[in-house]
C-alpha positions as CSV (number, residue, x, y, z in Angstrom):
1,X,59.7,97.1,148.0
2,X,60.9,93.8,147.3
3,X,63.5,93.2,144.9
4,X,63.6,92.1,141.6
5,X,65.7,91.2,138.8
6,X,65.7,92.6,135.4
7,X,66.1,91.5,132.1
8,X,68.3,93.1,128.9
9,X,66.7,92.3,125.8
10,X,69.9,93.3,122.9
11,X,69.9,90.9,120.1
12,X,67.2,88.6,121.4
13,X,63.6,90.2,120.3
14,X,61.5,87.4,121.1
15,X,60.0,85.3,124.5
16,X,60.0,82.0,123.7
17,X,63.0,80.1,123.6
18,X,65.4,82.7,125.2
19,X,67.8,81.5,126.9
20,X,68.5,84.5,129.2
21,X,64.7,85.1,129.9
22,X,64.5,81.5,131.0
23,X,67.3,81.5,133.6
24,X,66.4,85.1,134.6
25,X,62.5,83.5,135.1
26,X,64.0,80.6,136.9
27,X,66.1,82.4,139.7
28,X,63.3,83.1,142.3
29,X,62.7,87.0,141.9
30,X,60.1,88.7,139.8
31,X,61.6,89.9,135.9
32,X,61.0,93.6,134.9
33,X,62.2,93.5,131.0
34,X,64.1,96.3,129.8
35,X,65.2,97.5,126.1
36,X,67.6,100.5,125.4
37,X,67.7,102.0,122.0
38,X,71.2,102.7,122.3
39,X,72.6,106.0,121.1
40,X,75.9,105.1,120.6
41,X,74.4,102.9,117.7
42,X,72.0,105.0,116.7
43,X,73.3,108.5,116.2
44,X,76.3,106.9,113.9
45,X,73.6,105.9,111.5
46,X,73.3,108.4,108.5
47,X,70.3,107.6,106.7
48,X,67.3,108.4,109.7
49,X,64.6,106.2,107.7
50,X,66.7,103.0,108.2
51,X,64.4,100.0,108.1
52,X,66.2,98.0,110.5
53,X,65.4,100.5,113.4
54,X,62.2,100.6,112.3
55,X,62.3,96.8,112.3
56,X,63.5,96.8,115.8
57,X,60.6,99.3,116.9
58,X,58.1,97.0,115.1
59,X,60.2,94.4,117.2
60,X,59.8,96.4,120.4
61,X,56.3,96.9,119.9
62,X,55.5,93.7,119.7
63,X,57.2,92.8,122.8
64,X,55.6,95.1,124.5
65,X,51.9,94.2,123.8
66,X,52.3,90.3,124.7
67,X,54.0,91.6,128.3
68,X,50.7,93.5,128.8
69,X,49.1,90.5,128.2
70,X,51.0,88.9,130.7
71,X,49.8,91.7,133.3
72,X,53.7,93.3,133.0
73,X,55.6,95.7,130.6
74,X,58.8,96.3,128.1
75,X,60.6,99.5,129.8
76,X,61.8,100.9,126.6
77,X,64.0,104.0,126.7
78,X,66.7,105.6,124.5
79,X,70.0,106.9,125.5
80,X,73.1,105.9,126.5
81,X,73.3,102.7,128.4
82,X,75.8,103.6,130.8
83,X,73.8,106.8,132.2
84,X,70.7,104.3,132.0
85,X,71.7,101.5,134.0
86,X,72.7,104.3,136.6
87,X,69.2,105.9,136.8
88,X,68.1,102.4,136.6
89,X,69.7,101.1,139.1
90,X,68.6,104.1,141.5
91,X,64.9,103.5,140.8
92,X,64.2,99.9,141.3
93,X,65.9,97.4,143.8
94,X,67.7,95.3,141.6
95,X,69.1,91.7,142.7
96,X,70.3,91.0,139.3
97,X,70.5,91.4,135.4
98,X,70.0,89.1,133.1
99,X,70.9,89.1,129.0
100,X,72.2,87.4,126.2
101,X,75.6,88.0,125.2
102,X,76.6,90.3,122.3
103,X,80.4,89.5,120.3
104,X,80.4,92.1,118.6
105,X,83.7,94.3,119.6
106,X,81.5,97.1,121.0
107,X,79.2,95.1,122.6
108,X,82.3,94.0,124.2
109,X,83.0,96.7,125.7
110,X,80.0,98.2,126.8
111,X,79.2,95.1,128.6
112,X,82.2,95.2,130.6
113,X,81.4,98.4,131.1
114,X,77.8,97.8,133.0
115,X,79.2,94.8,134.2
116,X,81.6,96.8,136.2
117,X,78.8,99.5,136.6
118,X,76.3,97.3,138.6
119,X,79.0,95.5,140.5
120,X,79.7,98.8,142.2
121,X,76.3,99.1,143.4
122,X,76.1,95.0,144.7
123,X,74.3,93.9,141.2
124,X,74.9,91.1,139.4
125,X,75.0,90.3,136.2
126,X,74.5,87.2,134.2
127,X,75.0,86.7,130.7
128,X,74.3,83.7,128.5
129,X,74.7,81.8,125.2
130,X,71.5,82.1,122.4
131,X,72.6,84.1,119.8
132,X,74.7,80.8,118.3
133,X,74.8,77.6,118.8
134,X,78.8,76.9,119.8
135,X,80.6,79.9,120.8
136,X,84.0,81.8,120.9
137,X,86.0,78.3,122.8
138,X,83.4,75.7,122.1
139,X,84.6,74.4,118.8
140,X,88.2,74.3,118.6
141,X,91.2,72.7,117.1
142,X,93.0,69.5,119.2
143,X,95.7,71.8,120.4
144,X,93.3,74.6,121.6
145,X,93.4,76.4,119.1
146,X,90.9,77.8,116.9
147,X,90.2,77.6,112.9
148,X,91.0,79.4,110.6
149,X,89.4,77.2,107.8
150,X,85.9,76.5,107.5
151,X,85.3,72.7,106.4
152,X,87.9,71.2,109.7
153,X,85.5,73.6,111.2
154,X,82.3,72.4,110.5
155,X,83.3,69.0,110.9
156,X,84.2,69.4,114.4
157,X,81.1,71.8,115.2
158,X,78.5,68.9,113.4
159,X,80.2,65.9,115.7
160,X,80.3,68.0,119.2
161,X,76.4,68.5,118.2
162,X,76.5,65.0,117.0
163,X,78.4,64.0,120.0
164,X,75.8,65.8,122.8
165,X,73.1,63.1,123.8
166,X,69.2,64.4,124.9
167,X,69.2,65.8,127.9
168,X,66.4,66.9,130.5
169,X,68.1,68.0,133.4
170,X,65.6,71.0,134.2
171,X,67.8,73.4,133.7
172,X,68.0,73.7,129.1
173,X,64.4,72.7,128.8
174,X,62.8,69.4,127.0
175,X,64.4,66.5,126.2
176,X,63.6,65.0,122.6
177,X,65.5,63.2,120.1
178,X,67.7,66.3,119.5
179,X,70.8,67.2,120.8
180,X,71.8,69.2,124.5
181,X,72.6,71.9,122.3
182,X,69.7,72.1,119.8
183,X,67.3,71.4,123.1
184,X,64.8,74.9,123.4
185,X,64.0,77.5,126.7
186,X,60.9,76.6,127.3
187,X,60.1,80.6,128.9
188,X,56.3,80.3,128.4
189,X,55.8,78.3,131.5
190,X,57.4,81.0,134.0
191,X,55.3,83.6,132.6
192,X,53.6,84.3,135.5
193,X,57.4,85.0,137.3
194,X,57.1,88.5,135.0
195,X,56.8,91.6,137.5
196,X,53.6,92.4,137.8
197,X,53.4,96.4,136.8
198,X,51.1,98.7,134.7
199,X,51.9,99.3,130.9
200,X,54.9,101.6,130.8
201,X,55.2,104.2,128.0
202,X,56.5,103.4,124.6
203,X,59.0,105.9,122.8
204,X,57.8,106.4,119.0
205,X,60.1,105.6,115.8
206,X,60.0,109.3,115.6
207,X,60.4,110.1,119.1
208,X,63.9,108.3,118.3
209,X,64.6,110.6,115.3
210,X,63.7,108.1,112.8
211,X,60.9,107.8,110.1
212,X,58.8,105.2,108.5
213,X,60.3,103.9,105.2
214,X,57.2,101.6,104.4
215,X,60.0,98.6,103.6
216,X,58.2,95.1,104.1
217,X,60.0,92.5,106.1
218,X,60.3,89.1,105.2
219,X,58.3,86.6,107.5
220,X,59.4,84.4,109.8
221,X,58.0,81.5,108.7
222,X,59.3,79.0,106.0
223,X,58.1,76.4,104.3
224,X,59.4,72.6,105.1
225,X,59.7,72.4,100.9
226,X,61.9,75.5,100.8
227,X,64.1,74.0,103.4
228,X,64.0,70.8,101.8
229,X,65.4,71.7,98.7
230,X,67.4,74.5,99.8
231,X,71.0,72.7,98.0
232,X,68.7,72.9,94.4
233,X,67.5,76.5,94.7
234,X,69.6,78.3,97.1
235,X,71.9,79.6,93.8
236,X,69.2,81.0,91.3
237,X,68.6,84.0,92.8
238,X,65.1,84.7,89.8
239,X,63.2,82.7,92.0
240,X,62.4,81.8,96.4
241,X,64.8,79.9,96.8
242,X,66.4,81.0,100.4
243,X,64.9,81.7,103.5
244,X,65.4,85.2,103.9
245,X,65.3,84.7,107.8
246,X,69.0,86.7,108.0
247,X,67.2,89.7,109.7
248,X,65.5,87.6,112.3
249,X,68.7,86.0,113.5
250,X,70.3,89.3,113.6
251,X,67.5,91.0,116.2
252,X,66.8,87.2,117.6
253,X,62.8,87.6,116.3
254,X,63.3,83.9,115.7
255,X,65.3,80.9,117.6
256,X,68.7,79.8,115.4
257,X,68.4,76.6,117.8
258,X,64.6,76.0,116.3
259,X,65.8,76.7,113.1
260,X,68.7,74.6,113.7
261,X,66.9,71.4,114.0
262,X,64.5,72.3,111.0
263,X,67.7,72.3,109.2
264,X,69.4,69.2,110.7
265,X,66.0,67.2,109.7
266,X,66.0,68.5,106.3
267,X,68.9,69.8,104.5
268,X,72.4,69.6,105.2
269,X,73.1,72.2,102.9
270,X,70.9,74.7,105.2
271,X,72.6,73.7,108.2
272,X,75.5,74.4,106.6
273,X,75.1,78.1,106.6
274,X,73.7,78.6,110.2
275,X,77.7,76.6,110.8
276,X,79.2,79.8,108.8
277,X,77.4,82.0,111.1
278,X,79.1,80.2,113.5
279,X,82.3,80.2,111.8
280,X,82.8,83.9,111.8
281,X,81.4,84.5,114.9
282,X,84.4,82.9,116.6
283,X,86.9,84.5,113.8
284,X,85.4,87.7,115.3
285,X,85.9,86.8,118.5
286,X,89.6,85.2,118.1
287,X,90.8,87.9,115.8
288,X,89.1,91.1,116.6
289,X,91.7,93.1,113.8
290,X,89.4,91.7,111.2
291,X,87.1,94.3,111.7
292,X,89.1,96.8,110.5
293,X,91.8,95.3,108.9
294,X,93.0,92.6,106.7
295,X,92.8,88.9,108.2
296,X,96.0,88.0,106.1
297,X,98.2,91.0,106.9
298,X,100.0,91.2,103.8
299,X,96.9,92.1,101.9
300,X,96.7,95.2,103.6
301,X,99.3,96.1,101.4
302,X,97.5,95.7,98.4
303,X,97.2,99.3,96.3
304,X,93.4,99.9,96.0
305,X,92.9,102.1,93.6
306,X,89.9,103.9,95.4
307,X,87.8,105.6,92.4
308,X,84.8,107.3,93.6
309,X,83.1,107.8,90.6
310,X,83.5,104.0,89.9
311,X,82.1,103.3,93.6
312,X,79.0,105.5,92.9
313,X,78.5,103.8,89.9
314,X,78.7,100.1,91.3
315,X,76.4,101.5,94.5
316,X,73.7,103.0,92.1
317,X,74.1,99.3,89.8
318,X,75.4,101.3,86.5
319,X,78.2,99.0,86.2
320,X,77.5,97.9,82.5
321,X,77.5,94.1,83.6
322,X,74.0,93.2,84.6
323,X,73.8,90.7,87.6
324,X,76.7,93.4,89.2
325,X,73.4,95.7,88.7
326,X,70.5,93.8,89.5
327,X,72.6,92.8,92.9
328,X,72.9,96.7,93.6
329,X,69.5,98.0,93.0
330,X,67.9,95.1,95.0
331,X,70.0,95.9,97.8
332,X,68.8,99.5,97.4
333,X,65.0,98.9,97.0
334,X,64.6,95.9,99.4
335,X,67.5,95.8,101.9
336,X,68.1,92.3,100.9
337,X,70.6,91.1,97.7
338,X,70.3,87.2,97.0
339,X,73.7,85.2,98.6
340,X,75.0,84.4,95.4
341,X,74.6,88.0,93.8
342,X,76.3,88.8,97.3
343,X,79.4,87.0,96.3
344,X,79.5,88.7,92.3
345,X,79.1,92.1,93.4
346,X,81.5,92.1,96.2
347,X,83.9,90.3,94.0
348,X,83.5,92.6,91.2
349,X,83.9,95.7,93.2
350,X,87.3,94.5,94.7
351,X,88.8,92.5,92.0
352,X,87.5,94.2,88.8
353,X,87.4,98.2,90.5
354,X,89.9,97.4,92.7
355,X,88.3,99.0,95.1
356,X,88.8,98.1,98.9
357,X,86.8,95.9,100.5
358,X,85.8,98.0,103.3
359,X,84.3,100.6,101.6
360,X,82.3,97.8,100.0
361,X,81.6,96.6,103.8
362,X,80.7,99.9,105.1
363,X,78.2,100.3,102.0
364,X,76.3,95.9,102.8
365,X,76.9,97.7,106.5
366,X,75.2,100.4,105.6
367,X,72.0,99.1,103.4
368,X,71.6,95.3,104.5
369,X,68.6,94.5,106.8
370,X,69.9,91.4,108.0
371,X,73.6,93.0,108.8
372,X,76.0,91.3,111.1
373,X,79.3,92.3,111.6
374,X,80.8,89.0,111.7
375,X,79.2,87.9,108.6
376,X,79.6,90.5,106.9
377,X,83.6,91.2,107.1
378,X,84.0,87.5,106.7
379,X,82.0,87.8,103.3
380,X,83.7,90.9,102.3
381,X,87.5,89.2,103.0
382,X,86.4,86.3,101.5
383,X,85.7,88.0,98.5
384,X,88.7,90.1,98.6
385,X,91.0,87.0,99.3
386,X,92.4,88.5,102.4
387,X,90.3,86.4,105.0
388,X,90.0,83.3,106.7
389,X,89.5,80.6,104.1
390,X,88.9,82.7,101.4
391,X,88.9,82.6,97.4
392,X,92.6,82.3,96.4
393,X,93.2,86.0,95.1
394,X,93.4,84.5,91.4
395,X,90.0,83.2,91.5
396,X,88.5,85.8,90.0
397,X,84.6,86.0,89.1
398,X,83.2,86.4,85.3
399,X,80.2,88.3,85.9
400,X,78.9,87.4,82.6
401,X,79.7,83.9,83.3
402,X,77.6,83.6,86.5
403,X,75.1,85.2,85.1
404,X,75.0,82.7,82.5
405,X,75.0,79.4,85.0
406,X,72.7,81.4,87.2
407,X,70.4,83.9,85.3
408,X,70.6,82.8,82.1
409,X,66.7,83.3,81.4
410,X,67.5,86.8,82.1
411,X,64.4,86.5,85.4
412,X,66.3,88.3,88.2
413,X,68.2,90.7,85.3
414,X,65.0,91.5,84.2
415,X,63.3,92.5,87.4
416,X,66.1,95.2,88.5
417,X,67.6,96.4,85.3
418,X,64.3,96.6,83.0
419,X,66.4,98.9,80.7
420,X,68.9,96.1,80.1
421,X,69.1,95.6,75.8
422,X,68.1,98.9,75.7
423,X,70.8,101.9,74.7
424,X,69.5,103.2,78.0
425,X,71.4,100.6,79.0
426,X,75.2,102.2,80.5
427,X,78.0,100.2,78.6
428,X,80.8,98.1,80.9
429,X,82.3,100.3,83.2
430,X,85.8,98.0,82.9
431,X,86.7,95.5,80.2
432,X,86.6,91.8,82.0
433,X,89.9,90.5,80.4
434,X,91.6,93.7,81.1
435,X,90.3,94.2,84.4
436,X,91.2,90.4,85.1
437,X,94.9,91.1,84.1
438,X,95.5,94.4,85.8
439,X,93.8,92.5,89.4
440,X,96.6,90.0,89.2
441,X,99.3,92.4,88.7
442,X,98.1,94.4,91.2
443,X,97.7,92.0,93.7
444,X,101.2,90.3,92.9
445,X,102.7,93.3,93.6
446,X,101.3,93.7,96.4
447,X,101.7,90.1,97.8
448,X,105.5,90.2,97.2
């Protein structure tokens, strides 16, 4: 038997425009794709009708059927990767594996781990940028150093795009008007370099201990307008007005270079977030503490005051303050809460509770489709004040406030807390003023 190479598909559910795929179709051996539903991940998660593994099957699935059509397969199995890359690598002769690379800290290490694993047994493997567009050392400071503030960031991020002329030199795909880094993997015309093989099996959702939850899942297309006026509507969360793609670039079901140039033709403002992905990426990467603790040291030694009942009532949207609520039961029902609710409730539950910001973490971590730990902590600590660039700890939001500048016809209010107005209606859990005060005494304190 001739050998073969294989590729990993992680965080990259899709076969055009992948940038592993393509140099793993390019490098003269046949490609048997493989996916692992990895155990380690999977057996930490509590709730076993979690829509983003049901996502990821859908995902799977779908992969699977266009390889058939291609006259190959998807080998799709669940366990621990370790023990699967060894029976792997006993039953086919493998030149090499190919994948995208994963920052994440325990992607990390278990990629260092089969790194180390197939070296033993004389296989490569080759990893490769697609899940951002600069990574971990490609966008730093003068000195070598990296940011820690986001605008010096994305300044020096927009001119080394800016900066990168067309190229075509075979080896990153077309040329156009765009630049190097923007430039697509053009995988669809190596498709006949897929291993030829009959349909292998695929494992069910419930075959992986998981259930339906019949959660839709937003689409992957979006409209030019929405995009276009992304700066006007991206705040008022009553109406369309983002591009709900977040779970897409978390599994890689879409391209964040394609959506990158979409972006860099039409709105500024748009482009702007895919840089904050970006942005805490590399903070993750830099300063791997941040998962766990404070960016800013000294606000780890800020006194939380930790009341449960209070964080049941803010996860179950019974604060008493309205947008906190609508934010909460959205997340619940949908898996999704609007950016700019994002930003109220996480404030709320840190500065008005007092209430640490991981548990609020662990709880987005917990419920968000489109969950990424880099994002995610780096909203959180942002919120809190104790990340990279983040809210001076005095700024503190008025829920009432932003609800006014961005709900005031009550739309969004009105669609998740239909009791609001009502005396079904639970009264403030905190006093604002009060709650305002006792945040700045508290973090003082702490900050001394």
């Amino acid at each position: 038997m001739s050998k073969i190479n294989l590729f990993w598909f992680r965080r990259d559910l899709r076969l055009e425009d992948n940038a592993g795929l393509y140099h793993a179709l390019r490098a003269g051996r046949t490609v048997l794709p493989v996916f692992l539903f990895d155990r380690n991940i999977l057996d930490d998660l509590e709730d076993k009708k979690d829509a983003r593994v049901e996502f990821i099957h859908h995902a799977v699935a779908a992969l699977h059927g266009q390889l058939k059509g291609l006259g190959s397969t998807l080998l799709v199995y669940s366990g621990h990767p370790e023990q699967l890359w060894k029976e792997l690598s006993e039953k086919y002769d493998i030149e090499a594996v190919f994948t995208n690379r994963d920052y994440e800290p325990y992607a990390l290490e278990r990629d260092k781990k089969i790194a180390e694993l197939l070296k033993g047994r004389g296989i490569a493997f080759h990893t490769f940028k697609d899940h951002v567009i600069f990574e971990k050392g490609e966008v730093l400071k003068d000195d070598g150093n990296p940011y820690t503030v986001f605008t010096p960031y994305s300044r020096k991020w927009r001119d080394k795009l800016d900066s990168a002329a067309p190229v075509d030199n075979g080896f990153s795909g077309n040329a156009g008007n765009d630049s190097f880094y923007l430039q697509s993997y053009p995988t669809a015309q190596y498709s006949e370099h897929f291993h030829k093989t009959a349909p292998a099996p695929l494992v069910s959702l419930e075959d992986l201990g998981f259930e339906q939850t019949g959660m839709s899942f937003p689409s992957t297309s979006v409209s030019r307008g929405l995009i276009k006026n992304y700066d006007q509507t991206r705040d008022i969360p009553g109406i369309e007005g983002t591009s709900r793609l977040g779970i897409h670039f978390r599994f890689g079901t879409i391209s964040i270079r394609e959506k990158a140039r979409k972006a860099r033709e039409l709105n500024a403002t748009y482009l702007n977030e895919l840089i904050w992905r970006d942005f805490y990426s590399m903070i993750l990467a830099h300063f791997p503490h941040v998962a766990t603790r404070a960016f800013k040291p000294e606000y780890d030694r800020i006194q939380w005051l930790n009341n449960e009942e209070a964080f049941e009532r803010w996860k179950e949207g019974r604060t008493g303050y309205p947008i906190v609520d609508a934010g909460m039961r959205e997340l619940s029902a949908t898996g999704y809460m609007h950016n700019r609710v994002r930003m109220v409730t996480a404030s709320f539950l840190t500065k008005h509770l007092l209430i640490d910001w991981r548990w609020g973490e662990a709880w987005f971590a917990r419920k968000l489709l489109d969950f990424d730990l880099a994002s995610n902590n780096g909203g959180w600590q942002w919120a809190a004040g104790s990340g990279t660039d983040a809210a001076p700890y005095f700024r503190i939001f008025n829920p009432t406030a932003q609800q006014e500048k961005f709900d005031k016809d009550f739309r969004y209010i009105r669609r998740w807390v239909p009791e609001y107005g009502t005396d079904r209606y639970p009264q403030p859990i905190v006093d604002h003023k009060m709650a305002r005060e006792r945040c700045l005494e508290t973090y003082k304190r702490g900050l001394a």
